[in-house]
C-alpha positions in Angstrom: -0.4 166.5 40.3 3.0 168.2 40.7 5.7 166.1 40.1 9.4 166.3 41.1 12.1 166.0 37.7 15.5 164.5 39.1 17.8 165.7 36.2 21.4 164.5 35.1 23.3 167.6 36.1 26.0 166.9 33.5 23.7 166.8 30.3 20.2 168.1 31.8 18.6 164.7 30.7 15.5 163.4 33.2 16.4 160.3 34.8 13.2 160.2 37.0 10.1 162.0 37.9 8.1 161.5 41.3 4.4 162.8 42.1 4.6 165.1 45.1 3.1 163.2 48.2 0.0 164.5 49.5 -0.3 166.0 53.3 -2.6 162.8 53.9 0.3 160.4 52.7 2.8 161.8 55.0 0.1 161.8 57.9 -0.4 158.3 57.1 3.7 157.9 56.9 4.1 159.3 60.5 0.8 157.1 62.0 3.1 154.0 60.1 6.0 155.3 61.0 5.2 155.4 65.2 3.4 151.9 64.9 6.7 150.3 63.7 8.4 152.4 66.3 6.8 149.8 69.0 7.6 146.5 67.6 11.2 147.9 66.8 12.5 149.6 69.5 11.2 145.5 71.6 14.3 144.6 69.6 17.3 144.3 71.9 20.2 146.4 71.1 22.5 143.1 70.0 19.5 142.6 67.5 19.4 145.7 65.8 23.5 145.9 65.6 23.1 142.3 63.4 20.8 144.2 61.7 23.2 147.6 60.6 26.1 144.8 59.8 23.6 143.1 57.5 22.5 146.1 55.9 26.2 147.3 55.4 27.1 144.7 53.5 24.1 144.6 51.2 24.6 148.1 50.3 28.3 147.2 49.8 27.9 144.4 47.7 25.9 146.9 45.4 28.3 149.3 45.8 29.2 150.2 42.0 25.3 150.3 40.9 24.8 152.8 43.6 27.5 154.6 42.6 26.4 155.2 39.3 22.8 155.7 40.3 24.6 158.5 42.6 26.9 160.0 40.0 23.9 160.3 37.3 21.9 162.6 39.4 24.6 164.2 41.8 27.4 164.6 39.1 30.2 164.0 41.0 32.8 161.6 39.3 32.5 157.8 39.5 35.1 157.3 41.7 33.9 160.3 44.5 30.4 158.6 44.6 32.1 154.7 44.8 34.0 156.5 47.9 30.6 157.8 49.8 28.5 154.5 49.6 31.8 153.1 50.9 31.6 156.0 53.5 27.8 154.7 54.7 28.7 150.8 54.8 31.8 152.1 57.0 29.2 153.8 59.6 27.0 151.3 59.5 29.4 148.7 60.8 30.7 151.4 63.1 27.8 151.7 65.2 27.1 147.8 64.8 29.8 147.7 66.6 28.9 150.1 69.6 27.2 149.6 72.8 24.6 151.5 75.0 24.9 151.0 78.4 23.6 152.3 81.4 25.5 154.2 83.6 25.4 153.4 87.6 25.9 156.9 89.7 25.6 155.2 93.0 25.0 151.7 94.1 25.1 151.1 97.9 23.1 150.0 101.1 20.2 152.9 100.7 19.9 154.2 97.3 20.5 153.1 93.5 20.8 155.8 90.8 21.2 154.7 87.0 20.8 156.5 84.2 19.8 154.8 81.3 18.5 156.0 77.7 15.8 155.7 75.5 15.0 155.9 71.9 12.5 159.1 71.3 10.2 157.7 68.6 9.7 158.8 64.8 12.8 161.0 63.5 12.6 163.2 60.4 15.7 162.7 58.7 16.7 165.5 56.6 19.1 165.5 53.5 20.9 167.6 51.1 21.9 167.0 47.8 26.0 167.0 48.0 26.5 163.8 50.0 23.4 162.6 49.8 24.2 158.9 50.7 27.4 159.1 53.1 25.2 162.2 55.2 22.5 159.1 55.1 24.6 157.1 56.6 25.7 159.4 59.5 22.2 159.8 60.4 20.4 157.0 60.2 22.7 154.3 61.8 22.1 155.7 64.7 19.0 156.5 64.7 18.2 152.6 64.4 20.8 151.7 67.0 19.4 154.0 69.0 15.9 152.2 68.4 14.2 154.9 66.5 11.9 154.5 63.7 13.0 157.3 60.7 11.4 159.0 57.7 14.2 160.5 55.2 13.2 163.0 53.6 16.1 163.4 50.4 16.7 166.8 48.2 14.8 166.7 45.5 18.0 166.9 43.5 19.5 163.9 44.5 16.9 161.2 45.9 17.8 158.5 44.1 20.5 156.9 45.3 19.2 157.5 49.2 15.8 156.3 48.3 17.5 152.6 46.9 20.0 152.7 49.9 16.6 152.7 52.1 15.1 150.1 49.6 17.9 147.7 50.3 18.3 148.3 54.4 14.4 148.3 54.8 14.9 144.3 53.6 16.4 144.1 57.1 13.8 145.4 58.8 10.3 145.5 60.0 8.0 147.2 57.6 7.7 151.3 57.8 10.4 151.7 60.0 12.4 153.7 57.6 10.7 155.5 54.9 11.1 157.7 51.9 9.8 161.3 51.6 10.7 162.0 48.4 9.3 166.2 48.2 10.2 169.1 48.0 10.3 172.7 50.6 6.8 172.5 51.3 6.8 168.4 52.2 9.9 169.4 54.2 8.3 172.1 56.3 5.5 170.4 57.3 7.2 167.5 58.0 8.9 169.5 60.3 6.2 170.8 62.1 4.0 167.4 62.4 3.5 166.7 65.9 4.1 163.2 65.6 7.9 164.1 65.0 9.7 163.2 68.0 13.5 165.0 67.0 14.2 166.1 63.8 18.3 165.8 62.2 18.7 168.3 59.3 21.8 169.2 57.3 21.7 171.5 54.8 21.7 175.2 54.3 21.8 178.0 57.0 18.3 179.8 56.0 16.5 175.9 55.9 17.8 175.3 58.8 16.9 178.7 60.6 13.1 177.7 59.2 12.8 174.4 60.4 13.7 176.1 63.9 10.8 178.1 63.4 9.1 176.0 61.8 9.0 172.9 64.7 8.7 175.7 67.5 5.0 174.7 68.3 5.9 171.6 69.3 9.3 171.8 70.2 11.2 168.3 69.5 14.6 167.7 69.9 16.6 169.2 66.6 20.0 168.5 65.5 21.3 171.4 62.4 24.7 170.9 60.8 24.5 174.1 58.2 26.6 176.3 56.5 30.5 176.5 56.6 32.8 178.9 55.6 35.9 177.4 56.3 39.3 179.2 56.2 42.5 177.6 55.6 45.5 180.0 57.3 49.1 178.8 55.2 51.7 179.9 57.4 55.3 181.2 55.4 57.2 177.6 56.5 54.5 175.0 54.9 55.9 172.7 52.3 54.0 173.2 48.9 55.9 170.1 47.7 54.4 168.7 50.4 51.0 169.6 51.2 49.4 171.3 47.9 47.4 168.9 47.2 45.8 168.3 50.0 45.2 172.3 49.8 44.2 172.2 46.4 41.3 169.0 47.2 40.4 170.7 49.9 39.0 173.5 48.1 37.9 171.5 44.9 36.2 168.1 46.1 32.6 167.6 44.7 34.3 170.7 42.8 33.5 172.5 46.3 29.9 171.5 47.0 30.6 170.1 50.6 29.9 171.8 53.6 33.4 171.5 55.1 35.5 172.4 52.4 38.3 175.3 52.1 35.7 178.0 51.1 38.7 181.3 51.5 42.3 180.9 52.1 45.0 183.3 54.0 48.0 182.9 53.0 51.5 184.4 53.7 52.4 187.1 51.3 55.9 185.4 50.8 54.4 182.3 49.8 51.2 184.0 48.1 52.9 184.1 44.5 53.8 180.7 44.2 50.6 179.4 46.3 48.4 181.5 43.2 51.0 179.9 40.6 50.0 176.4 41.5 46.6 176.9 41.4 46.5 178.2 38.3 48.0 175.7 37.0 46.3 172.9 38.4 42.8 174.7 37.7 43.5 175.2 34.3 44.9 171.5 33.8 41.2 169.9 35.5 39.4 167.4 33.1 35.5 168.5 33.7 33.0 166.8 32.1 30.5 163.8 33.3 31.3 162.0 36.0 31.0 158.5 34.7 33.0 159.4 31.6 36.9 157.9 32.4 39.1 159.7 33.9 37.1 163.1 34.7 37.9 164.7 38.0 35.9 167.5 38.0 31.8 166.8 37.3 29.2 169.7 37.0 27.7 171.6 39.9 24.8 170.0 40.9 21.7 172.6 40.1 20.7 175.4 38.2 20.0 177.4 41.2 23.4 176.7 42.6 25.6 177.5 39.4 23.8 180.7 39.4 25.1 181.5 43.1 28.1 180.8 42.6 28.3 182.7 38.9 26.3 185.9 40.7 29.4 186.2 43.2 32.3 185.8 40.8 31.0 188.3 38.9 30.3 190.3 42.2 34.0 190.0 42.9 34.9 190.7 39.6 33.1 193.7 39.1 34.8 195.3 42.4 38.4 194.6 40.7 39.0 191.2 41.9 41.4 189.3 39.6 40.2 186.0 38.1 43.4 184.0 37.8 42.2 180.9 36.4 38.6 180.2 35.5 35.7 182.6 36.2 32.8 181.2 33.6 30.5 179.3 32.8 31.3 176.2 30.4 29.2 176.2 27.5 26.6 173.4 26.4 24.3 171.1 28.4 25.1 170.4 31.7 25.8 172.9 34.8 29.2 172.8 34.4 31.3 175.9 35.9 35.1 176.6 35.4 37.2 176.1 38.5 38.1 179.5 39.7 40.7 181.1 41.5 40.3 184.9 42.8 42.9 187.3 44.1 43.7 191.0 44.7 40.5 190.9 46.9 39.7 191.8 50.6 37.2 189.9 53.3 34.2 192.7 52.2 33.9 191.0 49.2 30.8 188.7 49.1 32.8 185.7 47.9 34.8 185.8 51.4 31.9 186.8 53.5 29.4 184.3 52.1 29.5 180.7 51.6 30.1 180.3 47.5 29.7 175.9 47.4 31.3 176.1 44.4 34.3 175.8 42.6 35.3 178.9 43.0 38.0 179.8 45.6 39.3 183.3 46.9 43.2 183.7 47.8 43.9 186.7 50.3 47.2 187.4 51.8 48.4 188.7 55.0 51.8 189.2 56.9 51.1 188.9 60.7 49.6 185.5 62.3 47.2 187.0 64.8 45.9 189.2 62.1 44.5 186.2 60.0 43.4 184.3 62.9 41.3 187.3 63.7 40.2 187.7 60.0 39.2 183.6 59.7 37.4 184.0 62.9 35.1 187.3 61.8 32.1 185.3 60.3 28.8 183.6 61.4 30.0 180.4 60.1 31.9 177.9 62.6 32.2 174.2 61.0 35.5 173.8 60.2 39.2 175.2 59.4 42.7 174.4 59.2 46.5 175.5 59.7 49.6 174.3 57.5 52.8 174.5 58.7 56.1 172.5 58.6 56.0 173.3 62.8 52.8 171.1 64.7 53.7 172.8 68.0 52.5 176.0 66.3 49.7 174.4 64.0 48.4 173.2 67.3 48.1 176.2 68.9 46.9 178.3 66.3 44.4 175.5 66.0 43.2 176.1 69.2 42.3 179.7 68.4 40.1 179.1 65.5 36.7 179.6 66.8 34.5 176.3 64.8 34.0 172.5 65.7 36.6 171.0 63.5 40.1 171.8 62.9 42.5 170.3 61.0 46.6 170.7 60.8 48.0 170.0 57.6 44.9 168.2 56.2 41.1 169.7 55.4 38.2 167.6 55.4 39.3 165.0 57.0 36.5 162.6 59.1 37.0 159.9 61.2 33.9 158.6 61.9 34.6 158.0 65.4 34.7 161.6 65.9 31.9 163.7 66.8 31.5 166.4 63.8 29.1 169.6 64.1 29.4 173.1 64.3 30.0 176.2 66.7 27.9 180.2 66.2 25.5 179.7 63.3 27.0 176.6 61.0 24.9 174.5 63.7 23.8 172.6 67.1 24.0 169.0 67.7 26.8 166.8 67.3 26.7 163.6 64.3 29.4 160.4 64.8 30.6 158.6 66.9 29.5 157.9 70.7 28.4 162.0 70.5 26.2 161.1 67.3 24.4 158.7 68.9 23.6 160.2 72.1 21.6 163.2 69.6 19.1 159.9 68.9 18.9 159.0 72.7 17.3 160.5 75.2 18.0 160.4 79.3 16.4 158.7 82.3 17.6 159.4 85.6 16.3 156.2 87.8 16.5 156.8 91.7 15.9 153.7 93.8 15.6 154.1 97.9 16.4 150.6 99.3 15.6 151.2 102.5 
């Protein structure tokens, strides 16, 4: 029977094996799955907000074991993986904490119209493996909220850490109505395309995402895809590098650049260029890489094989075509995917590196000298999650913001999330909104109720 190997990234060791589920198990997950769906959406909303608050602070009074499990297979550093299981305890209690009322349209002597909502059954909940556990979090508290019953189905690259979350939250619940699919693409796809899938929440790559489109065509549910980014960072000549580096720096380099909304190219003003390049040099080269539960490492491996060979085939891409590799550009000997952080220059947006998304620690550094020039530049891609302005003037950052054609834009900061705030993309990074009040309407769906008195 095939079997899936979850590997330590940082020294290639096997921390776990699965068996591949068979197409009967996950036809018998979905029957399971839409019998709980009955008893637990009966369960009135203030029932299943005790619930989320209980299941918040299990997870949170575990919260350094799950780290670790997290760090072993994902290879972030410790303290990065303590900071997302505090991330899915924090929206947890945020939707325990929000209501779902119906709204009246008109109430008077003839006619009654409310418009109420409804839960839409089993939802296949899709993962990646960067964030494994805080992208749990964004989709499955409301999904339950909501009154949904929800199979996960984790990367194969990091399911370890979801798979115990669920362990733990399922305490809290009625039996089935949140599962585990640990599988791989093939699991996923048909997953995707069961009819007993009511609506489907995927992250993850833009080409998986474009197949589970295609794939869940025949029976058309309701599909929420946050995808690919390639986020641009515009440094205007008046930003404080004193002030804001690193946060510039981070932005680029957190989970060493293996998140979805991270600085993936950066414009910069030629007259702040050279010392912009200096610092990153320096702070590159000064990085302590290693395993992520080793003290004080702030830089762990990239994640997979497949990956560190992405983002290897596109340095060299750039390098070949005369780019120059400031700081960085290898691979680091020994076990582990481990890959240096990078910085590129002397390089133009038809180099693959700019074009495509790299999700890696590897970060191109282009210049330019008139504003509307790199607005136009950030804005010439597919991609449309995120971006960001920095500058010493908000007035401007504002409306330079404004221009920047993607659903998230920061001044002065990147990667910032409130989880209040609804978070998704515009063109091809994605459909659907996740968070807040816009989060959990993707998990409801509309009744219009019209009632003639008389």
């Amino acid at each position: 029977m095939p079997k899936i190997v979850v590997k330590n990234p940082a020294s290639l060791e096997v921390i776990e094996t699965f068996p591949v589920p068979e197409i009967s198990e996950i036809d018998l997950m979905i029957n399971n799955s839409k019998k709980a769906f009955i008893k637990w959406k009966a369960f009135s909303l203030s029932q299943r907000q005790e619930i989320l608050s209980k299941a918040a602070d299990a997870i949170e009074a575990r919260k350094d074991e799950l780290a670790k499990l997290l760090t072993s297979e994902q290879g972030k550093p410790f303290h990065e993986s303590n900071r997302e299981i505090g991330a899915i305890t924090s929206v947890f209690r945020l939707y325990a904490g929000m209501p779902i009322k119906p709204e009246i349209i008109q109430d008077n002597e003839t006619t009654q119209i409310i418009v109420d909502q409804e839960p839409y059954g089993v939802c296949a909940l899709i993962l990646p493996w960067n964030y494994p556990v805080g992208l749990l979090g964004w989709k499955l508290a409301p999904c339950l909220l909501a009154g949904n019953t929800a199979i996960v189905k984790p990367s194969q690259f990091a399911p370890l850490a979801v798979i115990k979350c669920i362990e733990i939250i399922s305490d809290f619940l009625p039996d089935n109505v949140v599962q585990p699919l640990p599988g791989g693409d093939q699991e996923g796809v048909y997953l995707t395309r069961h009819p007993g899938i009511a609506r489907i929440s995927f992250t993850g790559s833009q080409n998986t995402g474009k197949n589970i489109l295609k794939s869940a065509s025949e029976n058309l549910p309701k599909i929420t895809l946050e995808m690919s980014g390639n986020d641009a960072a515009i440094i205007l000549p008046d930003c404080d590098l004193d002030k804001r580096f690193e946060s510039i720096f981070w932005g680029c380099f957190f989970n060493i650049g293996q998140i979805c909304v991270a600085i993936k190219r950066i414009y910069v003003h030629e007259s702040i260029a050279p010392e912009l390049i200096r610092r990153f040099k320096e702070k590159t080269e000064a990085m302590k890489i290693g395993n992520g539960l080793e003290p004080g490492v702030q830089m762990g491996p990239i994640n997979n094989e497949k990956q560190l060979l992405k983002v290897y085939e596109l340095v060299e891409d750039a390098r070949n075509l005369g780019a120059t590799i400031v700081a960085g550009g290898n691979k680091i000997l020994g076990n582990g995917y481990f890959f240096q952080p990078t910085v590129l220059t002397d390089l133009d947006d038809s180099f693959r590196i700019v074009r495509e998304e790299q999700f890696g620690p590897a970060i191109p550094i282009l210049t330019y000298s008139d504003i509307d020039d790199a607005i136009t530049r950030a804005n010439n891609t597919v991609y449309g999650l995120g971006g960001s302005i920095w500058t010493e003037d908000i007035e401007i950052g504002k409306k330079l913001a404004k221009k920047l054609e993607c659903g998230t834009v920061w001044v002065n900061a990147h990667m910032l999330v409130e989880h209040r705030a609804p978070f998704g993309g515009w063109k091809q990074s994605g459909m659907g909104r996740e968070l807040g009040e816009a989060g959990l309407k993707e998990f409801l769906q509309t009744r219009t109720l019209y009632m003639v008195k008389s």
